[in-house]
N, C-alpha and C positions, 0 to 999 in steps of 0.2 A: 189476573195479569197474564198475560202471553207472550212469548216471545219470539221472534224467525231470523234467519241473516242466509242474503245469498251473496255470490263474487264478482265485480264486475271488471273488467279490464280498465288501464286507464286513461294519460293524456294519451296523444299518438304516439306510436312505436316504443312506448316507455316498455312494454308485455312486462306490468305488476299488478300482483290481484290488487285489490280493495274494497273491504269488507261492508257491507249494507246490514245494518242491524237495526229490527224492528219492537217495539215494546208498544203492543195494543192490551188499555186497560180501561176501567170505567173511570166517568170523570166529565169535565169541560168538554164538549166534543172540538176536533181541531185536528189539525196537522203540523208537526216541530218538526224541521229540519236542521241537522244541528251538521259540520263537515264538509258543506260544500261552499265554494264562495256563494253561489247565487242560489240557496237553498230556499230564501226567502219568497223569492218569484216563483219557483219550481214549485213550494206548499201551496203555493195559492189555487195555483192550475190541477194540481193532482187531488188536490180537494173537492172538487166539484166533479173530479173522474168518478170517486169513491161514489158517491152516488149509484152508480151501472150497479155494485157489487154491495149496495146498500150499506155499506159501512159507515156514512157519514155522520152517526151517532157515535162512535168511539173516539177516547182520547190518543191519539196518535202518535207516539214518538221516532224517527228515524236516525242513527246517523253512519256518517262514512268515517270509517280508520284505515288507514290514514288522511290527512283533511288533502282532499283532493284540492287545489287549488285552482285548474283547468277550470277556465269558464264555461266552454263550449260543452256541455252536458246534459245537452236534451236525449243523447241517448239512455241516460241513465232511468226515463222517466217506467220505463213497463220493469227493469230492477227494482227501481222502487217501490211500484204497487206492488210485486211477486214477494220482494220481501214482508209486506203485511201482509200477504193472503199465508202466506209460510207460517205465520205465525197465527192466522185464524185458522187457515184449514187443513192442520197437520198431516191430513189422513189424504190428502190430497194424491193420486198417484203419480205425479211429474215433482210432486217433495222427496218422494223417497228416494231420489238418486242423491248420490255425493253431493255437498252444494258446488266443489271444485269441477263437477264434469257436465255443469247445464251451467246457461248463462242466458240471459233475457236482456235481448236490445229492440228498442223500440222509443218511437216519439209519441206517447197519447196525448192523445185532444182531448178535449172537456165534454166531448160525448161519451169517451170512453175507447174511440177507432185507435188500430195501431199503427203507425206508419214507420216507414224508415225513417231515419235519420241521418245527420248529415255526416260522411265517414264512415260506412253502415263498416264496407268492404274492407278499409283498416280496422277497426273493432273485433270483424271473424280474423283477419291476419295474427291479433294478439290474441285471439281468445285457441286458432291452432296451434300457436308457439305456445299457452299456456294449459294443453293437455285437454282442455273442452270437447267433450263427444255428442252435445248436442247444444244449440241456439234458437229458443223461440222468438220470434219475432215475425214479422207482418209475411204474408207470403210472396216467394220470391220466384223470380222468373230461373227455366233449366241451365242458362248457359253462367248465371252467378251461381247457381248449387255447385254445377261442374268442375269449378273453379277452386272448391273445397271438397274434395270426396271424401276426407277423412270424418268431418263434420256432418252428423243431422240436424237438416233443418225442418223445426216443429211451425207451421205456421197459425196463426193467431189472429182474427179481424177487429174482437174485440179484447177486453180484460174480462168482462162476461163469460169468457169459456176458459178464462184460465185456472178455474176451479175443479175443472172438467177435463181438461187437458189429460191427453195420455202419453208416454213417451212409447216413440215407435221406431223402429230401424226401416229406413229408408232406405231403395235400392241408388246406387252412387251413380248419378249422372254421365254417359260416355259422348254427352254432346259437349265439345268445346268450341269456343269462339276461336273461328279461322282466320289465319295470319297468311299473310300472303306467301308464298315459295322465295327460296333465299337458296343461293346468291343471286339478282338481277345482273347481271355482267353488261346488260344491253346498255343499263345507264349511262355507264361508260364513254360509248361508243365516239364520243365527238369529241373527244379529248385524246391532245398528244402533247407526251410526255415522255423525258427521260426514261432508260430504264431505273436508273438508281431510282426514280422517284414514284414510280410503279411497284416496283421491291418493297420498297418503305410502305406503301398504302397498302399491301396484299399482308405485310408482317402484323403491319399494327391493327388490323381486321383480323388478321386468324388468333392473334393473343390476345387484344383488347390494349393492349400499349396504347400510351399521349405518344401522340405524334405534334410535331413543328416544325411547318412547312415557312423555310426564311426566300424570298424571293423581292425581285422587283416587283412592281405594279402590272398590272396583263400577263402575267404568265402561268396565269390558272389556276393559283393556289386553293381563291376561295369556290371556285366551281368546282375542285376535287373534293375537296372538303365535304360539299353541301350532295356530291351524288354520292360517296361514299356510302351515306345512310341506305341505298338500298341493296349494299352486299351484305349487314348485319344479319349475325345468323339466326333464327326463330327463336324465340326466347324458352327455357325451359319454363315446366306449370309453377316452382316457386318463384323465380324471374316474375313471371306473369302475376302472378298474387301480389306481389307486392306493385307493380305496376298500375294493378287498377286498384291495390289497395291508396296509391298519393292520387291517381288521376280520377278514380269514381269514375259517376259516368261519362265524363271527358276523357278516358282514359285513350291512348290513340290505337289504330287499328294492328299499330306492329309494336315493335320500340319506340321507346318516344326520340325524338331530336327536338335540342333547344339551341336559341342560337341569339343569344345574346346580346344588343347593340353596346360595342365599349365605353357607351356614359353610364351601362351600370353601377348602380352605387351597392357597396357591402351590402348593405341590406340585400338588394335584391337577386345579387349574384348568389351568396350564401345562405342567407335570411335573416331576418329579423322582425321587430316589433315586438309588442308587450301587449295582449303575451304572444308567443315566437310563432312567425310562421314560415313555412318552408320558400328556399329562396330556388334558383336556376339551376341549381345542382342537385338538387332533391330531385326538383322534376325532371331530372336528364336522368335518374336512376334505373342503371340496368337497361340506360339507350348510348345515346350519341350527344355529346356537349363540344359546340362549333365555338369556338373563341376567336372571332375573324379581327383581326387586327391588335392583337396579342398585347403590342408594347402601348396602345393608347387605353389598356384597362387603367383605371386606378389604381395607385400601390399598394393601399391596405387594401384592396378584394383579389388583389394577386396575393399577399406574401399569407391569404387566410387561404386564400384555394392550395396552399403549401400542404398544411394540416389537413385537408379534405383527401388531397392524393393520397395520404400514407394512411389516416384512419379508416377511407370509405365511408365518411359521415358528417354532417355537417351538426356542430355542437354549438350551442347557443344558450348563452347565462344571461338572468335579469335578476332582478333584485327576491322577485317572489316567484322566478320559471328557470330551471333549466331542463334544454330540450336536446336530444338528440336525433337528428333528422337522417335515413341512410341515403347517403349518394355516392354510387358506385357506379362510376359510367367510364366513357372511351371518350377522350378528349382530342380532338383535333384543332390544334393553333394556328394561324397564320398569322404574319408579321412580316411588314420591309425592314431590310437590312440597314437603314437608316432614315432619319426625318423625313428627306428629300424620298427614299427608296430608288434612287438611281445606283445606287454603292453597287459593284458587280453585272452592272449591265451595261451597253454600248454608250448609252449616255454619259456626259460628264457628272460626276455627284458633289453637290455643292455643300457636302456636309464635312466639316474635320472629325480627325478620329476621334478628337475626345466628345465631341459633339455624338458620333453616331452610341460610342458606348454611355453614354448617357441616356439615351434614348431606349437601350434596351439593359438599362440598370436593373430592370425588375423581373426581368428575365434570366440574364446572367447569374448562375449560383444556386442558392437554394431553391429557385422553381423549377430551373434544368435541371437539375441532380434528381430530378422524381418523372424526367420526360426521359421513353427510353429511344425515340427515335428522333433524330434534327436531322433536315434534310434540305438540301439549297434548292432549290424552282429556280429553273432558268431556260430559255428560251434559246431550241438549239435546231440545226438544219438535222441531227441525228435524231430527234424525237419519233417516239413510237406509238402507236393506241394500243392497249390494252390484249394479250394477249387473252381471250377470255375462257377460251375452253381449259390453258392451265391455268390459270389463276382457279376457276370453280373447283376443279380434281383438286388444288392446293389446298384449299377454305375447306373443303369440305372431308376431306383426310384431315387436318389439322384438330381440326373441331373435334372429330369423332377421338380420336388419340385424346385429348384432353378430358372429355367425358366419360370416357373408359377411365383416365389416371383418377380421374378426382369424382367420381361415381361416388364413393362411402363418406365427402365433405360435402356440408351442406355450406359453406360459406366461402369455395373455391369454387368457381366454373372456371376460371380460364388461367393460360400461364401466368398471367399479370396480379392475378390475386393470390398467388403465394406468400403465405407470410414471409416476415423477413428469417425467422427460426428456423424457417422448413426449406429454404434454397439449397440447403448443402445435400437435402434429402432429396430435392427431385433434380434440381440442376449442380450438380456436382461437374468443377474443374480442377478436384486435386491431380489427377492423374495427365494432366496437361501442363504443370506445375514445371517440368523440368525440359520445359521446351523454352527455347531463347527465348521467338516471337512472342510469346505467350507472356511470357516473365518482363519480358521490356513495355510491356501492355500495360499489366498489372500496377510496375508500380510507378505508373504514367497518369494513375487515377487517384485524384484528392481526397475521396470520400469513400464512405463504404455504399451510401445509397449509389451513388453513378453505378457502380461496381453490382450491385444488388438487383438492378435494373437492365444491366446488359446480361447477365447470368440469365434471369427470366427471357429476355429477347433471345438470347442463346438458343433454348428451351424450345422455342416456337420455331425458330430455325429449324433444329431438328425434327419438329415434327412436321415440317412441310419436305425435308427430305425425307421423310419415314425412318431413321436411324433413333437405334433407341437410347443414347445418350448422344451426348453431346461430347462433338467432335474439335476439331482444332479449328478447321475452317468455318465452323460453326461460330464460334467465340470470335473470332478474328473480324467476322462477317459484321457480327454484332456491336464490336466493339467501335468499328468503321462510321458509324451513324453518329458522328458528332462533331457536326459540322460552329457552333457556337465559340469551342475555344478559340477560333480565327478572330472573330468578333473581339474578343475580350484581351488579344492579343495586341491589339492594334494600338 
């Protein structure tokens, strides 16, 4: 009787090992799958593999602890076979490493070939967040190695040579997939706009702030909106890894933009299904999520996109799944200031007040309190285009100052992702405490989030003026961008 176990990653983005343990003895010959849902299918197939590696005379047993539940587990399949060859061919020299520091993904066919599998590029994402210093699996092209320099990758055509396999240190690829240069300012160009509402689009770009653009109909909102995406700054290389780790080969050439039409249903906004799959916010992760017409979303995929703002993740329970999904993006809203959307513009608005605040009931409150910019769009003989050569000097001093700040956090790039614990530490306004203005501000604010989210917007202020905390006119500035309570006033 013999025995082996290797580690493999598990559903998506869970990053928890689980364990593959093998017991090859004499007996019935066969293959038991015991831990997966769909184990059953899985022996039939890897039985007929075993053949390549002449095994097919042994009694076979495998199983997974904890019981994976995740259906979608064709990668599991070259785990699989590695854990019996583990346990027949101990002397093997790709067994002698830690079982924690190798891991084997791959999909085999019933020849024995090894191919990728589906989600290859989120599986290495879990397998670097969980310490892996090498992955054998089918061989791979230079710009997905690049993509993981920390990681060797062994590659492998059949399970035939994974007998024979050697582990070896790879030199770490310096070809990476090219994104295009950031800032575009040029997209800009055919657009005029307020200054205030130019301000608001350069702030909520250099910190990654939800911006809500409230205007009439034709005054640009959703065309700002949709060029915005090409002032986004290059994404850093873990950015990136998780980027093609949701998108695979569909992953897009820069950041992704998503944009939604507002008869999304919950599901599709956030996600869902059994078992879960990632919704609109997943995939706008570490890009750009356009919400054009803001108040005609549904209420429950509004008041869930609450919880997505504050955690950075879309979390989803079913009976036998829970998942959590990261979406971490820049949100840009647009929305008419009423039914009609005449409210504030030269037309008459045939809408009453209580009428228009109802229409933007799902807005007003706890989804504002997590937006740190609101900004009116309105249609003026003083509009300006873009001032581009400062705005780029702005974006691009901004950026650099935040990546200097939050260089030693792996889960902060921009002002807008500071925890709520850590604001007193990088955006601190005690020392502005005993100023009137300052103080008639303060406690002019319902909640701590509004409050939490102008500090951070503070923050980015300051570093587009280049001062190294934050100032009075800093805060004041910030605090100026909320335009909503008129609304809720009415």
């Amino acid at each position: 009787m013999k025995s082996g176990h290797v580690f493999v990653p598990g559903a998506p983005f869970e990053n928890k090992w689980y364990r593959i343990e093998s017991l090859v003895r004499r007996g019935l010959p066969g293959l038991q799958i015991t831990g997966l849902a769909s184990g059953r299918e899985i022996s039939r197939r890897l039985y007929l593999a075993l053949y390549v590696l002449g095994l097919q005379n042994r009694a076979i047993a495998l199983n997974v602890s904890p019981v994976l539940k995740f259906t979608a587990t064709d990668y599991l399949d070259l785990a699989l076979i590695a854990a019996i060859c583990r346990a027949e061919f101990p002397q093997c020299p790709l067994f002698r490493l830690p079982a924690r520091r190798i891991c084997f993904l791959g999909q085999v066919s019933l020849s024995g070939e090894v191919h990728h599998p589906g989600g290859f590029l989120e599986k290495c994402l879990q397998c670097q967040r969980l310490g892996v210093q090498s992955i054998v699996c089918a061989p791979l092209d230079k710009e997905s190695r690049a993509i993981f320099p920390q990681i060797d990758f062994l590659p492998i055509e059949t399970i035939k040579d994974l007998p024979t396999l050697h582990p070896q240190k790879t030199k770490p690829e310096t070809t990476v997939q090219a994104f295009p240069a950031r800032p575009a300012i040029e997209e800009l160009s055919h657009l005029r706009l307020s200054r205030e509402v130019w301000r608001a689009a350069i702030l909520s770009l250099a910190g990654f702030h939800h911006l809500l653009l409230i205007g009439p109909p034709g005054t640009g909102k959703s065309s700002l909106a949709r060029s915005l995406s090409g002032l986004l700054p290059e994404p850093a290389l873990r950015e990136r890894q998780e980027i093609l780790a949701i998108h695979g080969d569909e992953a897009p050439p820069a950041r992704p933009v998503r944009m939604p039409h507002h008869s999304a249903s919950l599901a599709g906004l956030i996600g869902g299904g059994n078992p879960p799959e990632p919704g609109e916010v997943t995939f706008a992760h570490n890009g750009l999520l356009i919400l054009d017409e803001l108040a005609e979303f549904q209420g429950a995929a509004l008041q869930a996109l609450r919880e997505t703002f504050d955690t950075r993740k879309a979390s989803i329970s079913r009976a036998r799944h829970r998942m959590h999904f990261p979406a971490r993006f820049l949100c840009i809203a647009t929305t008419n200031p009423c039914p009609c959307g005449r409210r504030g513009s030269k037309n008459r608005c045939l809408c009453s007040p209580a009428r228009s605040l109802h229409y933007l009931r799902n807005i007003i409150g706890p989804l504002s309190d997590r937006i740190a910019l609101e900004v009116r769009v309105q249609k003026s003989a003083h509009d300006v285009p873009l001032d581009g050569i400062e705005a780029r000097s702005g974006l691009l001093r901004a950026w650099a100052r935040q990546k200097e700040r939050f260089s030693n956090k792996e889960t902060i790039f921009f002002n807008s992702d500071i925890p709520g614990e850590e604001v007193d530490q990088y955006c601190s306004i005690d020392h502005l405490c005993a100023d009137i203005h300052v103080d008639a501000i303060l406690k002019g604010f319902q909640g701590s989030r509004k409050l939490i989210e102008t500090r951070r917007l503070a923050r980015t202020i300051a570093d587009l003026a280049g001062a190294a905390g934050i100032e009075k006119e800093h805060f004041l500035e910030a605090a100026s961008f909320q335009c909503l309570k008129e609304y809720s006033a009415l």
